[in-house]
N, C-alpha and C positions, 0 to 999 in steps of 0.2 A: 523596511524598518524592523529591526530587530526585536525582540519579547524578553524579557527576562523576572523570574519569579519574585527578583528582590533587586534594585537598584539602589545604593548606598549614597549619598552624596557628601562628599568630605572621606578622608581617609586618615584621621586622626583615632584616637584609641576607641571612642566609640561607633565609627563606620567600619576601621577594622574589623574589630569584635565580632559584630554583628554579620558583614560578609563572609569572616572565614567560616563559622555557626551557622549560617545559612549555606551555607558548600558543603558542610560536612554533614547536614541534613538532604544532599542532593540534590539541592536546587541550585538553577543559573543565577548567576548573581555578575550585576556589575557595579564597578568602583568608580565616580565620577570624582574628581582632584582637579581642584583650578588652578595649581602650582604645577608647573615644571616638572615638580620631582614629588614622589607619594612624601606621606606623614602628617598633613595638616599642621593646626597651629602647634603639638604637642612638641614636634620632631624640629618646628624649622623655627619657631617665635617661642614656644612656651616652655614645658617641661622639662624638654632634652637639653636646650640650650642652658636655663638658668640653672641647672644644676652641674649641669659638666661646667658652665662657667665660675660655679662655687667651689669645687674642688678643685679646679685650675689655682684658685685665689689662694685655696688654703693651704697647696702644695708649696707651690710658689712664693708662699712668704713664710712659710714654717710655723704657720697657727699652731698647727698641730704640736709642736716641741720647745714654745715657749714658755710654757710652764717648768722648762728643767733649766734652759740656757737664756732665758731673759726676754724682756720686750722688743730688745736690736736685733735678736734673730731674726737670720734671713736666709734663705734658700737661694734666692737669687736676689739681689740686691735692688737693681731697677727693671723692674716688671711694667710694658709698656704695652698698650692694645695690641700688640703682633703676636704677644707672648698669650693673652688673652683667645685669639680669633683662631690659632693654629690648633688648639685642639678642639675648638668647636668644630670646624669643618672635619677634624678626622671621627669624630664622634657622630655628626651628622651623617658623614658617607654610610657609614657601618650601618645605624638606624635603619636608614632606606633601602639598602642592600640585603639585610634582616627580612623586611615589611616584603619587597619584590619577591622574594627565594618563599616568602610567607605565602604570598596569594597564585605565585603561580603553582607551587604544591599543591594546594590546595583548589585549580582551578577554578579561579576568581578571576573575572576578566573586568579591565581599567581602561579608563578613556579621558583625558586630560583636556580640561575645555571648563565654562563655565555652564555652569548649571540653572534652568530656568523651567521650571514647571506651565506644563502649556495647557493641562488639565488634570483632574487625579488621577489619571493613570498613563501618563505621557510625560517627556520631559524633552524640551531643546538645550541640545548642547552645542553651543560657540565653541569650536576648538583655533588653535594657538594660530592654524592655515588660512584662519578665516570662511573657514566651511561650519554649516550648520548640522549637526546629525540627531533625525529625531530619535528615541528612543523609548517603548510601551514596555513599564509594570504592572505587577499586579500588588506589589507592594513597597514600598518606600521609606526607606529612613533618614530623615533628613540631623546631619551631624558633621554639620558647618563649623560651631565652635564659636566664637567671639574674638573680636578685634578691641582695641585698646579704646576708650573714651577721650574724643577730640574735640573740646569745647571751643569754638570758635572766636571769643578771644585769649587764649590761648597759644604765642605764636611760635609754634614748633616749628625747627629750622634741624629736625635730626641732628644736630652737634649738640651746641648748648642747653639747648632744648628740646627731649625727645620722651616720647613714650617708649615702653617696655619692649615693642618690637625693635625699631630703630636702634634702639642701646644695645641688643645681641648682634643688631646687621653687622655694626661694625665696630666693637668694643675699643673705649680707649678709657683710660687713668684720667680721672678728672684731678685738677687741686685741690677742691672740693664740690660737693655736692648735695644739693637740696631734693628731698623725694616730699612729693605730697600725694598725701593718700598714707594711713598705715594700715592698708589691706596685706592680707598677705604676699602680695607680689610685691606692693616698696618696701615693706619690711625685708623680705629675702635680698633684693638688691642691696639698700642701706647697708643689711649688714655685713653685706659679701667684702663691697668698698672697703666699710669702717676696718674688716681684716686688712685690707690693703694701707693703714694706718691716713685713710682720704678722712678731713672732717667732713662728717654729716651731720646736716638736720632735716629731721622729719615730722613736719607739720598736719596737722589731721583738724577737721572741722569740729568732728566729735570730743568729749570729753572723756573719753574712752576707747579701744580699741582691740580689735580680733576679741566679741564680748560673749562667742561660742568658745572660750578655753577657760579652765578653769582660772579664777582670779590668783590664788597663792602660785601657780605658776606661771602669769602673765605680771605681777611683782618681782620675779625671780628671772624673770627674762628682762624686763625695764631695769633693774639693778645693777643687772651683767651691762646693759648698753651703754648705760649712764656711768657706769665704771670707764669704762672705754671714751668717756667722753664724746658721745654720742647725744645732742639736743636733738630731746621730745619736746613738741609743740603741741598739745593738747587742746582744744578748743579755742584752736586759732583756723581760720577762714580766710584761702587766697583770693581778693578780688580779682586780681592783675596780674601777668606778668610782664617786663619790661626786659630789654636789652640796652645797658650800658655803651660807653663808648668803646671799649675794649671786648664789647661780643658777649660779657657776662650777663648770666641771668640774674636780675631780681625777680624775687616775688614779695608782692606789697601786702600787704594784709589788713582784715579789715578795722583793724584796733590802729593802722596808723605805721607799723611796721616793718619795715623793709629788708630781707634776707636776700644779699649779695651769695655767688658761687659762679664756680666755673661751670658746672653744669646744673642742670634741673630736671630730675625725672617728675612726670605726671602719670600719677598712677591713680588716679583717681575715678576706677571704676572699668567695666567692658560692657559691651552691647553688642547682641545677638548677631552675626555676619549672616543675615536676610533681608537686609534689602534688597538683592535682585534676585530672589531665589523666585520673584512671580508667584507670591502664595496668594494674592487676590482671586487667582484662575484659577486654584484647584480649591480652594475655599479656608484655608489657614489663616487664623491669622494671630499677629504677632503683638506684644504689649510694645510701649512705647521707648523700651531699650531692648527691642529689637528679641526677645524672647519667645519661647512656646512655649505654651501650658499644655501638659498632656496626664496622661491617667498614671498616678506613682505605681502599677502595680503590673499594666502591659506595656506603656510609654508609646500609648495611642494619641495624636492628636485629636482634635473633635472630626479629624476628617479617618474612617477606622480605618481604612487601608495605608495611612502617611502616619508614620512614626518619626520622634524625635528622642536624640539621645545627645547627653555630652555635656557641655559647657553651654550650650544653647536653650539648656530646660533653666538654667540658675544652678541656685545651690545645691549641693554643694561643691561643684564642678570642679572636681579633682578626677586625674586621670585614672585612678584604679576604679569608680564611681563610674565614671564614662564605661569603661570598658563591660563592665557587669551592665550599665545601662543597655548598651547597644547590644548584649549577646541576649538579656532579656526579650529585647523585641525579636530580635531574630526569632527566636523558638516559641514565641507567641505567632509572629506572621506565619510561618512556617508550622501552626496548629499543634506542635511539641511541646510536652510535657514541662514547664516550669519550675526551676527549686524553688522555696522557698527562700525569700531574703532575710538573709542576718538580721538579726535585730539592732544589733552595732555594728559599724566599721570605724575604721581605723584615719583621722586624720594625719597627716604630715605635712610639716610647715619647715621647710628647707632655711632657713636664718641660721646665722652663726649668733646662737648654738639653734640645737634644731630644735622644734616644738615638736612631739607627737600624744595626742591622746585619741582613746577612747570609752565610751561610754557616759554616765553620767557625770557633770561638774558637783563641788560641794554646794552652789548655789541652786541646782536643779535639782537634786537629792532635798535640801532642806524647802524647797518651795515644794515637795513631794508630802514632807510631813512624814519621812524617812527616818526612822532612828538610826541613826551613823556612828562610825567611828574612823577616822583616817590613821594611816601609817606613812612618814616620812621618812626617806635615803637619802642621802649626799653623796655622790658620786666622790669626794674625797674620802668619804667614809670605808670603801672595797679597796682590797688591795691592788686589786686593777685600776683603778681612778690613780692610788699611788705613782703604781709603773706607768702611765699616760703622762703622768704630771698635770692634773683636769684639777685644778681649782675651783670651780663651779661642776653646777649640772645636778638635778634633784629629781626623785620618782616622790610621788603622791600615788596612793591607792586608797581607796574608799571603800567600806566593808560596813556593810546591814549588821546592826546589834539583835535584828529578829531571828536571823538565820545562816548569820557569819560570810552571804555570799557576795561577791565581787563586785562592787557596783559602780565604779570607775578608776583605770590608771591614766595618770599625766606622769609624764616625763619633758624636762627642760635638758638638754646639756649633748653633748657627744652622744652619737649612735642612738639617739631616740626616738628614730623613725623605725631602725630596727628591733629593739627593743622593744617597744607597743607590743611585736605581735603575740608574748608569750599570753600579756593580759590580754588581749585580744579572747587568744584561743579560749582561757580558762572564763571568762565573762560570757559568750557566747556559748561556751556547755554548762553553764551553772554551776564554776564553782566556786570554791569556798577559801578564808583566809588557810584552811588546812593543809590544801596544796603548796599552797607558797613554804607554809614551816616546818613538813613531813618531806620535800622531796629535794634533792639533792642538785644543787645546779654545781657545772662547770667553775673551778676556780685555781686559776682569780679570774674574773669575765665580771661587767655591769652587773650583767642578770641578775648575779648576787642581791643588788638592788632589790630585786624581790622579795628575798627571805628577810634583808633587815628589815625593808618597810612593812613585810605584813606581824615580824615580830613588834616593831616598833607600837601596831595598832593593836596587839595583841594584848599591849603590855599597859593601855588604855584602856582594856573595854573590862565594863563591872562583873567580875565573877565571882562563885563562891567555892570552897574548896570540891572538887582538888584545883591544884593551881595549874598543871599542865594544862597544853592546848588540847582539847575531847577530840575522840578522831573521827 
């Protein structure tokens, strides 16, 4: 039986993290992966796939240059699942080929099989030959990740009716399509389709939804979809779903109403992938969607030598989050020195358009008791929005009337994932709307977006002479 200082189980962003960080602090470390091929749900079901499958869309149908050459534009005309599937697989090769050339640099050693804890500090691995191999730590991070929510009546048949993994196995063009759930995964799919000019409706139980973003830009993304002709169902509740004589899905609802489609994504929710991870043996144990609770600050479970990181703790189980999750424990198990954590990071919500914010919403700011002032951009407003031909897409920033500093940016629209980071940087070192109207960005670029919006709030908030902004 083998020893190793730190065994990783999953190899998604946060078992990576974690193993390469525990290598490069010296110690043996091994990679357990119940797939075939390393990358976890990020590389093979989650992250990698749903965004190279949104840019596949957006190429492919000329989202991107509709705004100068019209609604009919087309890049390619009939864009069919092949068209869809072939660069997912070149995009996945690369991934895991990246992730391989990643740990064996790094002398990280992998073992493909499924993973069962036989005590805390042991683990049985079922590998693919049917041989059992046991394996002793003396630390462990369990970063499994989450599988799709599969209510049992519910009748997924992967065609008509599929979860979020199934839809990337093997993508194909529906006629239309029904997504329920408007978490961020059915919203990213709905809206990838709706590019693809597929009617969608997207039904949610809530009267409300994604109610971590700020409200003026979760209006400003509902305007853009409903433009597009895209029905929101808002406080509608699917009892049922049924299959037609023709294979299509209804979903019945509990007011009485019936939404026919070609297909039906169920995106209504994920749960922890621990059921067979045998946490009763070593003493873990899990809430009833399959979760771990561990300490926010070493991402200790109640058992201290077994850590958890990723999509498995909850929210807010994004991969850049995982990633810092899993390098955190690393350097705790491993008795090293800990950065501090950000006080903000940075969301991204991949929908056409994108969502990204960080920091405080105006609703979080005023339940603060915050004196505020906002500043608002239009991405048609930069002369870069002009050359794009971007008819939408808005920056909000948020600025303290006590002390003029940065207390939250949303961005809706084109490149807003990349764009966050400049507010990112400037929120996270305390600064001020001074930044945004002293310093000089790239032009023409979005980023502009900065200067109008924090003049915009500048040009709001009560002063007395002089009128310039004070430096």
């Amino acid at each position: 039986m083998e020893q190793f200082d730190l065994v990783a189980i999953g190899s998604g962003p946060a078992g990576r993290r974690a193993a390469i960080q525990a290598a490069k602090l010296g110690r043996s470390v091994l990679v357990v992966e119940n797939r075939l091929r390393l990358g976890g749900v990020s590389v093979h079901t989650g992250t990698i796939p749903s965004k190279t499958l949104r840019e596949t869309v957006l190429n492919l149908s000329g989202w991107r240059e509709r705004g100068f050459y019209g609604l009919a534009y087309r890049v390619k005309k009939d864009i069919e699942g092949k068209d869809l599937g072939a660069r997912l697989l070149k995009t996945l090769d690369y991934e895991i080929e990246v992730l391989e050339h990643q740990f064996a640099r790094n002398g990280v050693r992998t073992l493909g099989g499924v993973a069962r804890f036989a005590d805390a500090n042991h683990l049985e691995v079922s590998t693919p030959d049917g041989e059992t191999t046991r394996v002793g730590f003396l630390h462990s991070i369990i970063a499994v990740g989450t599988s799709p929510f599969r209510p049992a009546n519910i009748p997924f048949n992967d065609h008509s009716v599929l979860d979020s993994d199934s839809l990337v196995t093997e993508p194909r063009v529906p006629r239309s399509l029904t997504v329920v759930g408007a978490g961020v995964i059915g919203l990213e799919y709905a809206t990838i389709f709706s590019a693809l000019d597929v009617p969608v409706t997207i039904i949610e139980p809530r009267d409300s939804y994604l109610d971590f973003i700020d409200r003026e830009i979760i209006e400003e993304f509902t305007h853009d979809l409903r433009k597009r002709g895209v029905t929101i169902r808002l406080g509608a509740k699917v009892v049922s779903v049924e299959l037609d004589e023709q294979g299509w899905a209804i979903a019945v609802l509990a007011d009485g109403r019936r939404v026919r489609s070609d297909m039906l994504l169920y995106a209504a929710g994920r749960v922890g992938a621990t059921a067979d991870l045998g946490l009763d043996t070593c003493g873990v144990v899990a809430d009833d969607r399959g979760r771990l609770k561990v300490d926010p600050l070493t991402f200790q479970t109640s058992v201290p030598n077994i850590y958890a990181a990723g999509d498995v703790i909850g929210f807010p189980s994004l991969a850049s989050t995982s990633m810092e999750q899993g390098r955190i424990a690393a350097l705790h198990a491993c008795g090293a020195a800990m950065p501090k954590a950000p006080e903000f990071f940075p969301y991204g919500i991949y929908a056409v358009p994108e969502i990204s914010t960080v920091g405080l919403t105006e609703q979080e700011v005023k339940a603060k008791g915050i004196p505020y002032e906002c500043g608002v951009a239009r991405f048609r407003e930069t002369s870069r929005g002009h050359i794009m031909g971007l008819q939408s897409g808005m920056m909000k920033l948020i600025f303290s009337l006590e002390n003029r500093k940065l207390l939250g940016a949303h961005i809706v629209g084109e490149g807003a994932t990349e764009l966050i980071h400049i507010g990112q940087a400037v929120l996270n070192l305390g600064g001020t709307l001074d930044y945004f109207v002293e310093n000089a960005f790239n032009y023409p670029t979005l980023a502009e977006a900065y200067k109008i919006a924090a003049l915009d709030a500048w040009n709001r908030m009560p002063r007395t002479t002089p009128v310039a902004p004070i430096a």
